[in-house]
C-alpha positions as CSV (number, residue, x, y, z in Angstrom):
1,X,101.8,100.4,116.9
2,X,99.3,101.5,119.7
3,X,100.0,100.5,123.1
4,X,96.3,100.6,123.4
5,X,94.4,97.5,123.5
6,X,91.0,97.9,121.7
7,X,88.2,95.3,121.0
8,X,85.6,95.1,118.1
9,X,83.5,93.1,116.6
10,X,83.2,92.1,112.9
11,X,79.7,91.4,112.0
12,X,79.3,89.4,108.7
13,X,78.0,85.9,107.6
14,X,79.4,83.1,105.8
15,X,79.2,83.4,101.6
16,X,79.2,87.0,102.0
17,X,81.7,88.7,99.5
18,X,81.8,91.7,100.9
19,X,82.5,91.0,104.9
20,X,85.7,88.7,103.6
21,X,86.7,92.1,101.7
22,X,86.5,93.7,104.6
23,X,88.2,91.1,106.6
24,X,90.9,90.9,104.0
25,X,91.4,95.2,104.3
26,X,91.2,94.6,108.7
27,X,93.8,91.9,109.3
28,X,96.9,93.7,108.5
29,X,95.5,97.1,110.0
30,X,94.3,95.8,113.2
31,X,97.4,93.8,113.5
32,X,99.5,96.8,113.0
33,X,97.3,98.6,115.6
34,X,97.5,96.0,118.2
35,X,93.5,95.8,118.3
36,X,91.9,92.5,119.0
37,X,88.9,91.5,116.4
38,X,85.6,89.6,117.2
39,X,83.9,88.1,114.3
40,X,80.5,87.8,114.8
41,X,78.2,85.5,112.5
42,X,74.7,87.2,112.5
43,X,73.5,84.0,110.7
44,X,70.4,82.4,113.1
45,X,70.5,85.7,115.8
46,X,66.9,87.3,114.7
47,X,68.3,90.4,116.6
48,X,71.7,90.4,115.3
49,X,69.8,89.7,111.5
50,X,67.3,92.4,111.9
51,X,69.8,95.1,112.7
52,X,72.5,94.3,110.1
53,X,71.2,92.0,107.7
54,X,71.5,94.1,104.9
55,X,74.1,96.4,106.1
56,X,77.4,93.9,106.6
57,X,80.0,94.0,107.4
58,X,79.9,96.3,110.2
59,X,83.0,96.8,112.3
60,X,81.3,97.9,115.8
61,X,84.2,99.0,118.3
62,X,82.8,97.3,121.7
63,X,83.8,99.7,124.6
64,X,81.8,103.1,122.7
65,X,79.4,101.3,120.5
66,X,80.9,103.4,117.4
67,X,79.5,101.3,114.5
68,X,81.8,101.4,110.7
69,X,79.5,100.4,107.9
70,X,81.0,98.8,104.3
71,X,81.8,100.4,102.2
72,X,85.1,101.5,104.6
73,X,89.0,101.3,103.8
74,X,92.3,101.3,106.0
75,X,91.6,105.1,105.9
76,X,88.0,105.4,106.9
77,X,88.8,102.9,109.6
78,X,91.1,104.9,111.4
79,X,89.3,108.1,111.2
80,X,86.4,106.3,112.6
81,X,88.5,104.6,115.5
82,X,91.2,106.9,116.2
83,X,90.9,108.7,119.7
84,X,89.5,112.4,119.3
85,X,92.1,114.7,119.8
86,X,92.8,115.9,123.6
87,X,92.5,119.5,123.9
88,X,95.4,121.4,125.0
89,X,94.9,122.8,128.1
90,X,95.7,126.3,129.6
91,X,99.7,127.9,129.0
């Protein structure tokens, strides 16, 4: 586990089949990640419905915007999420 605490947001809407997939795949990986979960119902936001309607579930991580559309798995997700690599500095 990270020591890392990270925030995102789940956008989906109720009776959508795919978002509880993908909150299915996210519960065990976030909790092995120590990162902290949103979900967001886009139902009745014009804004939130217009940008994602036909694109949920999008896992959005909060502090860099980075945006993870369906289809994703356990894999995806951590490529997406994971910090970039540090470059090794001079020897």
């Amino acid at each position: 586990m990270t020591s890392e605490l990270r925030h995102f947001r789940l956008f989906h809407t109720a009776g959508c089949h795919l978002c509880e997939c993908a909150e299915e795949l996210l519960a065990p990986l976030l909790a092995q990640q120590g990162w902290v979960v949103e979900l967001v119902d886009i139902a009745g936001d014009d804004a939130l419905e217009a940008r994602y309607a036909v694109r949920i579930p999008v896992l959005r991580e909060v502090s860099c915007g980075v945006e993870l559309g369906w289809p994703f798995d356990e894999a995806a997700v951590l490529a997406a999420f994971s910090p970039a690599p540090v470059p090794a500095g001079p020897r």
